[in-house]
N, C-alpha and C positions, 0 to 999 in steps of 0.2 A: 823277539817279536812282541814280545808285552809291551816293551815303551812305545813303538808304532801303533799298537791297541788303543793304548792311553790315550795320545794323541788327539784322538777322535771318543767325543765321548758315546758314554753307552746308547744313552736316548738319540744320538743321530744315529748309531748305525743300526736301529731295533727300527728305527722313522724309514731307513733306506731301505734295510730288508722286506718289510712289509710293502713296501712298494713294487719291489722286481720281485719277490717271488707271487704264485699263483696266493689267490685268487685274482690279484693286481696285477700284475705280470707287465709292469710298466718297461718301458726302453731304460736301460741300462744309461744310455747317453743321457736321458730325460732327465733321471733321476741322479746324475752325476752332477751334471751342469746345474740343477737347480737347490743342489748343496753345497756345488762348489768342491768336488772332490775329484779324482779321474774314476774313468771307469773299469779300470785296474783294478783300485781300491775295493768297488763292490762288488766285482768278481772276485778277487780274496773270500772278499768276506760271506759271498753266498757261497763259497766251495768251503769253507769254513762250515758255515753254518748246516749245511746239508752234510757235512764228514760227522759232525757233532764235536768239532775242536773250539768253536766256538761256543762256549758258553756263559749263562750269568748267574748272578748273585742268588742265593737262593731264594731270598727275599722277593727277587720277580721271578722265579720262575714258580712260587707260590699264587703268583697272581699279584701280591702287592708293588705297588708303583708309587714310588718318591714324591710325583707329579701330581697323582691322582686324577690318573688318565681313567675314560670309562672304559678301556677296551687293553688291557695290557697283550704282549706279544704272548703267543705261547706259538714254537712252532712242533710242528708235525714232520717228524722225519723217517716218517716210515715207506717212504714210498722215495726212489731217486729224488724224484721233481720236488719233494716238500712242501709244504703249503703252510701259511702264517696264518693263525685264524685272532 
């Protein structure tokens, strides 16, 4: 499963999650289509991400971001539905 990870890098799939999960809670198809991924792909990775199998570097989950994005991901997975804030 790690080379399939790879694949796709981290900043899109952190771009995608923040999307479909709440507060955003965009269409799944939406947000497939406008990365160019299936929608397969982002339900992996949001049952991923709500299991807490998917995780990142600790560097961002510090809050630091490569990018020097103002708003890095941190998600909240205390609750089924999870929320990206």
């Amino acid at each position: 499963m790690a080379s399939a990870m790879s694949k796709y890098g981290q900043t899109l799939r952190e771009a995608a999650l923040r999307r479909i999960l709440p507060p955003q809670s965009e269409s799944m198809c939406t947000v497939a289509r406008d990365y160019g991924i299936s929608v397969q792909k982002l339900a992996n990775w949001k049952k991923m991400a709500l299991s807490g199998v998917l995780t990142f570097d600790e560097e961002e989950e510090t809050g630091a971001c490569q990018h020097n994005c103002e708003s890095p991901i941190k998600f909240d997975l205390s609750s089924k539905r999870g929320t990206v804030t």
